[in-house]
C-alpha positions in Angstrom: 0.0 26.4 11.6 3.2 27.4 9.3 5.8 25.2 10.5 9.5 26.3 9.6 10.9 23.6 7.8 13.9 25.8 6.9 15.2 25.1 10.0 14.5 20.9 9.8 17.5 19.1 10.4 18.8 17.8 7.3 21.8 15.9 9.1 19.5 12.9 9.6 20.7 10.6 6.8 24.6 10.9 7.4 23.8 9.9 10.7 22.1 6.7 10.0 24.7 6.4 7.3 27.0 5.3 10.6 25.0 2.2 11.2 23.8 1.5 7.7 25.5 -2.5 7.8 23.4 -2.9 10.5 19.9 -2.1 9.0 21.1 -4.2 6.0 21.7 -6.8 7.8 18.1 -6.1 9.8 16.4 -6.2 6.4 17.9 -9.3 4.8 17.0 -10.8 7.8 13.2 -10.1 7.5 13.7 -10.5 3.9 14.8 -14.4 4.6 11.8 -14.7 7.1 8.9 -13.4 5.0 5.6 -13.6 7.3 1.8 -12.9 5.8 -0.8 -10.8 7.1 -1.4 -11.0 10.8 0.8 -13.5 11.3 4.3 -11.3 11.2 5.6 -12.8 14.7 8.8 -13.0 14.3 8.7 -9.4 12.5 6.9 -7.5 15.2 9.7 -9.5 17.9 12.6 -8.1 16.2 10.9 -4.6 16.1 10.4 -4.8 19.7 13.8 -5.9 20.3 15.4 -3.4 18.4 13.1 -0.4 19.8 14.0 -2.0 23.4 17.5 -1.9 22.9 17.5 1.6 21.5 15.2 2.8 24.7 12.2 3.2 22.8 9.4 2.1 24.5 7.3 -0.4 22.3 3.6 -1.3 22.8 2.5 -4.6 21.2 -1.2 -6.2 20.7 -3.0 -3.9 17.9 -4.2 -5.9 15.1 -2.5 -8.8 16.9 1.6 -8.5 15.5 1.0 -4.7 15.2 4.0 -2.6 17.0 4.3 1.1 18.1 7.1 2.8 19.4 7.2 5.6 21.0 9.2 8.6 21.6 10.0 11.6 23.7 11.3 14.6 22.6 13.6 16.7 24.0 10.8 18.9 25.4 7.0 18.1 25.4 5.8 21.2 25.5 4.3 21.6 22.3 1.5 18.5 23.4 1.7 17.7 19.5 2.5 14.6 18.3 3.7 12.6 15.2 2.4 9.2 13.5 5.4 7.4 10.9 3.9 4.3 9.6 5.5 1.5 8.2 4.1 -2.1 7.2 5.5 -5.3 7.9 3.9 -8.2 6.0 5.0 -10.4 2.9 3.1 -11.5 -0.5 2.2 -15.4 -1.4 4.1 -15.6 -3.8 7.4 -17.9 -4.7 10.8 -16.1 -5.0 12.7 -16.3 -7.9 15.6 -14.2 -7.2 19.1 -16.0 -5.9 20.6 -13.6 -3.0 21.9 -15.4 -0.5 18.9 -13.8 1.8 16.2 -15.2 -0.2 13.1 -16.5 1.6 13.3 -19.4 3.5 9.3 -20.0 3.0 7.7 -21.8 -0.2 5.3 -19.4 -1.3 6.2 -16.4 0.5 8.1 -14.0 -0.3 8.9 -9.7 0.0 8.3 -8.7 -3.1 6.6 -4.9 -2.3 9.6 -3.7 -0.3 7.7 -4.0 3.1 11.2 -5.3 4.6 12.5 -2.4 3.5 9.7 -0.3 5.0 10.1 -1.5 8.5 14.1 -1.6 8.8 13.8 2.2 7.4 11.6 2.9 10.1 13.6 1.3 12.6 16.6 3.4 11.5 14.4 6.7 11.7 13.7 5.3 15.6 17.2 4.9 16.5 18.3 8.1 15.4 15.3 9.7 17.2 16.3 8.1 20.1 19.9 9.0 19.8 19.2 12.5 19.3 15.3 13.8 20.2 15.7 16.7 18.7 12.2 17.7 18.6 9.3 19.0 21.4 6.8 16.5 21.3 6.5 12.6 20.7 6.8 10.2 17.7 5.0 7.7 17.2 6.4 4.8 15.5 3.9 2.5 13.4 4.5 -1.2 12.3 1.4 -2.1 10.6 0.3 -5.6 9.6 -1.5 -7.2 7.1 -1.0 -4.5 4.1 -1.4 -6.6 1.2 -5.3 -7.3 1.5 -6.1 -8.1 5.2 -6.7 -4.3 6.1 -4.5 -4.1 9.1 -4.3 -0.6 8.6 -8.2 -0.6 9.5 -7.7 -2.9 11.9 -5.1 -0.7 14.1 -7.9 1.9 13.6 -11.0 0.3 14.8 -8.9 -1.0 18.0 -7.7 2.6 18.9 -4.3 3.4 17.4 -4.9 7.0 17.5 -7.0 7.4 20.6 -4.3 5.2 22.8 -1.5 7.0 20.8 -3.1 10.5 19.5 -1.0 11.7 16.8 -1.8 14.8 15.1 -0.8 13.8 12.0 0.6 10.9 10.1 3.4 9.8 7.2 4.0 6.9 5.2 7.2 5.9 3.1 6.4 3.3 0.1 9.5 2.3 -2.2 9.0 3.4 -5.5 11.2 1.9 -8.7 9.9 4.6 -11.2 11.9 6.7 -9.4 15.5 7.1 -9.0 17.4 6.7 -5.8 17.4 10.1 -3.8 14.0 11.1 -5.6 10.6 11.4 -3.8 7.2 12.1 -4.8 3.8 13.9 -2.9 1.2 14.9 -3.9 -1.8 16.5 -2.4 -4.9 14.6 -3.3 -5.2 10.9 -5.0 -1.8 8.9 -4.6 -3.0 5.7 -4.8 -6.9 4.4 -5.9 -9.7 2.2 -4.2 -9.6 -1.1 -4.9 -12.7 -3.2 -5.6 -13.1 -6.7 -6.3 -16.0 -8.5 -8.7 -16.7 -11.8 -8.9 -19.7 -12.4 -11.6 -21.3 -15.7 -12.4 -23.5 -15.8 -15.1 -25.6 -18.9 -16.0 -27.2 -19.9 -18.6 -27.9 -23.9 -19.9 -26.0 -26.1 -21.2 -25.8 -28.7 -24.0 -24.5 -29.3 -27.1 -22.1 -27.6 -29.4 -23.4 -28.5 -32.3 -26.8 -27.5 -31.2 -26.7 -24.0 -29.5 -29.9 -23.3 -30.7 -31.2 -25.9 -27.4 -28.7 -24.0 -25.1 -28.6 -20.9 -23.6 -24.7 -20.0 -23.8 -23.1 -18.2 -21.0 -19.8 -18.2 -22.9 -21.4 -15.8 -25.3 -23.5 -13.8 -22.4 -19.8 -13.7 -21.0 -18.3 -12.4 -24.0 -20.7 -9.7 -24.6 -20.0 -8.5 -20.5 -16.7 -8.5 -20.6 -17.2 -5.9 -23.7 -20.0 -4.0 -22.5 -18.4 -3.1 -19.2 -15.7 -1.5 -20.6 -18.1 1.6 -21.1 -17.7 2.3 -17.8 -14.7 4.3 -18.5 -15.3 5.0 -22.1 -18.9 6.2 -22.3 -20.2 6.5 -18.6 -17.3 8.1 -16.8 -16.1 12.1 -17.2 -13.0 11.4 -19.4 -11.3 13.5 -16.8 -12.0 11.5 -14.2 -10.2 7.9 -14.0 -11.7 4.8 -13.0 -10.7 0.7 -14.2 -12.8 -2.3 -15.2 -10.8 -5.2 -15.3 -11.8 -8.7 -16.1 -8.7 -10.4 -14.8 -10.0 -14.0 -15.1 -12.6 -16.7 -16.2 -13.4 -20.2 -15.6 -16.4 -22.3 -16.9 -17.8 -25.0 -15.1 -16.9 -27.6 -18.6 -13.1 -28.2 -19.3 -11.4 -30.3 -21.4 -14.7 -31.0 -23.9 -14.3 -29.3 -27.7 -18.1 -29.8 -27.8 -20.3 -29.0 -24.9 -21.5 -25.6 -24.3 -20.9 -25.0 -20.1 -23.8 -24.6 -17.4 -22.0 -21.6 -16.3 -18.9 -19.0 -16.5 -16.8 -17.4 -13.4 -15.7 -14.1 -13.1 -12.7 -12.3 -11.5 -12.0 -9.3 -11.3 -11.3 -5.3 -10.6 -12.7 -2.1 -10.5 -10.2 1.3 -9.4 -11.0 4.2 -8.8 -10.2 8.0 -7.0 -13.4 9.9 -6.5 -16.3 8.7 -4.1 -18.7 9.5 -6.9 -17.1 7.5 -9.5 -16.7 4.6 -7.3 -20.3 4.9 -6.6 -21.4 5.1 -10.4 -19.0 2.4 -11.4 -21.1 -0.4 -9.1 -24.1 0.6 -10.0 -23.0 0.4 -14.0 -21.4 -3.2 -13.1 -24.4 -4.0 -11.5 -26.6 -2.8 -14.3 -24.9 -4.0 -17.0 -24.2 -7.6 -16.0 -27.5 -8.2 -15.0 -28.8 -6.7 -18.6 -26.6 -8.4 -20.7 -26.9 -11.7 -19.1 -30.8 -11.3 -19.5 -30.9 -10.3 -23.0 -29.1 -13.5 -24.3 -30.9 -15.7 -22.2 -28.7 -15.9 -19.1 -28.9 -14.8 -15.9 -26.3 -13.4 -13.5 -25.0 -13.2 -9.8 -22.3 -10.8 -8.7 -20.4 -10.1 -5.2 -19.0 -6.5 -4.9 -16.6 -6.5 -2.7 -15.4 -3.1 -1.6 -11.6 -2.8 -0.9 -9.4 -0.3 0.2 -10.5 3.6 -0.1 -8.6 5.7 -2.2 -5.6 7.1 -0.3 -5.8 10.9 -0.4 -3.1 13.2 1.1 -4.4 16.1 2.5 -3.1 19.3 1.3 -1.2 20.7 3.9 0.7 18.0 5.1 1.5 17.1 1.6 3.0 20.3 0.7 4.9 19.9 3.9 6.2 16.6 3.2 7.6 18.1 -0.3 9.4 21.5 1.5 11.4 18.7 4.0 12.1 16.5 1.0 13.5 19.5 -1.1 15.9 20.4 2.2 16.4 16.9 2.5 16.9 15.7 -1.5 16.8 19.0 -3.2 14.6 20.7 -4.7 15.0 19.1 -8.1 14.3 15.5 -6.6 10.6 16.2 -5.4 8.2 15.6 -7.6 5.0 17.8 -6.5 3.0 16.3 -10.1 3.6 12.8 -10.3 0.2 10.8 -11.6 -1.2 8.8 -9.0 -1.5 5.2 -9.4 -4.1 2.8 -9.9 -2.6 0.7 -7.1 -4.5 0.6 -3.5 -2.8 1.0 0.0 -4.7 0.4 2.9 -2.6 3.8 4.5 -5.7 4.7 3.6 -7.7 4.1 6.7 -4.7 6.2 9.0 -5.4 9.3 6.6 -9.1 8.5 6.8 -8.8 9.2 10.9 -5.7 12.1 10.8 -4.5 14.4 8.3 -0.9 13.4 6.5 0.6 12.3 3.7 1.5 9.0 1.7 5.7 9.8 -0.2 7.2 7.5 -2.7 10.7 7.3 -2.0 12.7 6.1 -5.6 14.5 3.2 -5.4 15.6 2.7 -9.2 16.1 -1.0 -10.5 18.1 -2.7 -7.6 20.2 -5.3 -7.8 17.7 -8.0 -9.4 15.0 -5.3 -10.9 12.3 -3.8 -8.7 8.9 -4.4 -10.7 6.9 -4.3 -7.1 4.9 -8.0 -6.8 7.2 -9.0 -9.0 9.1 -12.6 -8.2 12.6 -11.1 -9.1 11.9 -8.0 -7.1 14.0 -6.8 -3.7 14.7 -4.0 -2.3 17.8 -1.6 -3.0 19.5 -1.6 0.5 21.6 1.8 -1.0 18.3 3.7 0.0 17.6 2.7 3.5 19.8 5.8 4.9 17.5 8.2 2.8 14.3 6.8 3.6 14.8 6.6 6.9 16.6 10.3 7.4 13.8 11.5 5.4 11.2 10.2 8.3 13.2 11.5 10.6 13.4 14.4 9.1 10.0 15.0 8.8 9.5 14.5 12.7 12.3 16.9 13.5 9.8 19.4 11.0 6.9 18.7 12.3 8.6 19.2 16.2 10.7 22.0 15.9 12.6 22.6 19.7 12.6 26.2 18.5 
């Protein structure tokens, strides 16, 4: 289905222009009131609030703070329908950053923009509201739990799209790399599965003096955290892309110059885009720390964890979500080739179950600097009209009255 996006509405952001103070004043209200994954009360209540006061109706109770608004068109004759996703949740970590809206909460704090995310959504909501200029209904996703507790999945697995059945479905992540009024989509890869490996290798202890009476899992260590860096040099099409990353290591003997450990903990990552190299890169982990460990003596035990998939736009909707970007941004501001990133995004799941697309909307340093997960980081408030035009756009595209 060609839908004519030269007729999207591209008033969307001057509207929500007119009540700009009051997202900002939305967001550094989240912002102050950070919340982790599955526990974003007071998040998904102002949501509601908002969406109820703005005659939206609101539907709580999936993945337990998970919110979903919807709205009617002008018409409904079309019987298609529209999924915008945000997410809601915070990160552990301790702000460092002095706005006067910094987090309230030791140890939590918004440092991946997810405030941002949900007060951009709410904007897009209002001016749907306002206007409904589009034949069919919007759905309105505030998703918990991003940052590692899967709510994405979660929202899934209890029925988001069977009780709300959206055709297809969009998601808005900040990006700093890019400047303000930039965007970029991609059809394929955006963003990578993420993994997790935790190793322990064990070998004997003793002393250092006498290694030759040990069997040293420092060394067996050494030589694994080596050897599995083939992965991506020797086993892997250098085409294709895939990280090993040994992130960190504890023995079980600290503090003594001289004793050789019973054993040595592993942490860490592997990341990947393609099904088949995520498949190969296991079994070489597998392989090679149980090989290593073996031929110096040692043995090995490892956890795989798998994490997020890879989050993979489908083609269509992503070349749809650039055409309403250019008419939005302009044409120069869409970038259709950006490299996707090694970072995971469990938005993953929602274009698992419906076609659609994941955008990076640029954000450019901010006030304080905008590495994401970094404890400096906020979000640039100048960009919450554009985001949040930009979804609505998109739903006006999608849902043409015409």
């Amino acid at each position: 289905m060609n839908r004519p996006v030269e007729n999207a509405v591209t008033s969307p952001v001057e509207q929500v222009r007119k009540y700009h103070g009051e997202l900002r004043a939305i967001r550094h209200d989240i912002h102050a009131h950070p919340e982790l994954g599955f526990h974003e009360k007071r998040t998904s209540d102002i949501v509601a609030e908002k969406l109820a006061a703005w005659g939206i109706e609101a539907h709580r109770g999936l993945a337990k703070t998970g919110v979903v608004g919807v709205i009617e068109g002008r018409r409904r004759t079309s019987g298609r329908a529209v999924g915008l996703r945000a997410d809601m949740d915070c990160l552990p970590m301790h702000e460092l950053g002095n706005v006067p809206y910094r987090s309230t909460h030791e140890g939590r704090m918004h440092a991946c923009g997810h405030d941002g995310h949900t007060t951009m959504l709410l904007g897009c909501g209002r001016y749907l509201a306002e206007t409904r200029n589009f034949n069919g209904t919007v759905y309105l996703i505030f998703q918990p739990a991003e940052e590692g507790g899967g709510g994405g999945q979660v929202m899934v697995k209890e029925g988001l799209f069977e009780r709300f059945p959206a055709n297809e479905v969009y998601a808005l992540h900040n990006w700093p790399g890019l400047a303000p009024g930039q965007i970029a989509v991609r059809p394929g890869p955006m963003m990578a599965a993420t993994d997790e490996i935790q190793i322990t290798v064990r070998g004997r202890g003793g002393h250092g003096a006498m290694p030759h009476l040990a069997a040293d899992p420092v060394v067996a260590t050494a030589h694994i955290i080596s050897a599995l860096q083939t992965i991506a040099s020797r086993n892997t099409n250098p085409v294709d892309a895939v990280v090993v990353s040994v992130c960190s290591m504890q023995t079980s003997q600290l503090g003594a110059f001289n004793v050789i450990p019973e054993f040595v903990k592993l942490v860490g990552t592997v990341r990947s885009f393609r099904p088949e190299t995520r498949e190969l890169a296991e079994r070489r982990v597998r392989e090679i720390v149980a090989g290593v460990a073996a031929s110096l003596g040692a043995s090995a035990e490892i956890e795989y964890r798998h994490g997020y998939p890879p989050t993979v736009n489908t083609e269509k909707e992503a070349e749809f979500a650039a055409r309403v970007g250019e008419r939005v941004f302009g044409a120069a501001n869409v970038l259709r080739d950006a490299d996707p990133t090694m970072g995971g995004e469990d938005f993953s799941y929602m274009l698992q179950a419906r076609p659609g697309a994941y955008v990076w909307l640029g954000q450019g340093g901010g006030p304080l600097g905008c590495s994401l997960h970094n404890a400096n980081y906020d979000f640039n408030d100048e960009v919450i009209p554009l985001g949040a035009g930009y979804l609505a756009a998109l739903a006006e595209a999608a849902l043409p009255l015409d």
